[in-house]
C-alpha positions in Angstrom: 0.0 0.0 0.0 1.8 3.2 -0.8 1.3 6.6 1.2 -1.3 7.9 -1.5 -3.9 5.1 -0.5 -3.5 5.9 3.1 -6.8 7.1 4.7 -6.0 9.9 7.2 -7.6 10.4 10.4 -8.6 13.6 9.1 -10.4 11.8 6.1 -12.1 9.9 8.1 -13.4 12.8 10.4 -14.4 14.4 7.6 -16.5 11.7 5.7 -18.5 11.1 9.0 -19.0 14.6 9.2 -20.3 14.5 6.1 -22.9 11.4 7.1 -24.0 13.1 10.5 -25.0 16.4 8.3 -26.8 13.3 5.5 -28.4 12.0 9.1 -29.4 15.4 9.7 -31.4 15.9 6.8 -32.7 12.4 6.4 -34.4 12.2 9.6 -36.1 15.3 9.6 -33.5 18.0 11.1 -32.8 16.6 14.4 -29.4 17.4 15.4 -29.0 15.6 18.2 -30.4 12.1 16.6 -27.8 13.0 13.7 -24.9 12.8 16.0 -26.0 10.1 18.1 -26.2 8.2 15.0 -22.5 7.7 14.8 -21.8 8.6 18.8 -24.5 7.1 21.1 -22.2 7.8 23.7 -23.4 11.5 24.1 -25.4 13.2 25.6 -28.8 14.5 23.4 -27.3 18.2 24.7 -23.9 17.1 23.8 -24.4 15.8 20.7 -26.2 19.1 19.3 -23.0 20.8 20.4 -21.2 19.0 18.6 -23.1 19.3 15.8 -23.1 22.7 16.1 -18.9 23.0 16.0 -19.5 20.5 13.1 -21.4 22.7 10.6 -19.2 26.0 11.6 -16.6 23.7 9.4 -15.4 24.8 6.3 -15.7 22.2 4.3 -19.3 20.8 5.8 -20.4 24.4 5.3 -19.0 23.6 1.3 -20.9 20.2 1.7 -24.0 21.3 2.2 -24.2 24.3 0.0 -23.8 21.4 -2.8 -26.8 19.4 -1.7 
């Protein structure tokens, strides 16, 4: 495997940021439920924190300008 087929963490971050915000409008704008879809560990309160410090990122803001 050479270093171009590497995933990076940061690749990975980003794709499930990417399927919390597909969550998010799937099951009818719940924030919370969108998170907690991929981290059950949280809290409902901590999870829409998260996914508020989720969508202030560039390239999820870029994401979902596109859908």
């Amino acid at each position: 495997m050479s270093k171009e087929d590497k995933v990076t963490a940061t690749e990975v971050r980003m794709e499930e940021h990417f399927a919390i915000v597909d969550e998010y409008f799937n099951n009818g704008y719940r924030q919370d439920l969108a998170v907690m879809t991929f981290r059950p560990h949280l809290s409902p309160s901590r999870a829409t924190s998260v996914f508020g410090a989720i969508m202030k990122k560039e390239d999820v803001r870029d994401y979902v300008m596109d859908k």
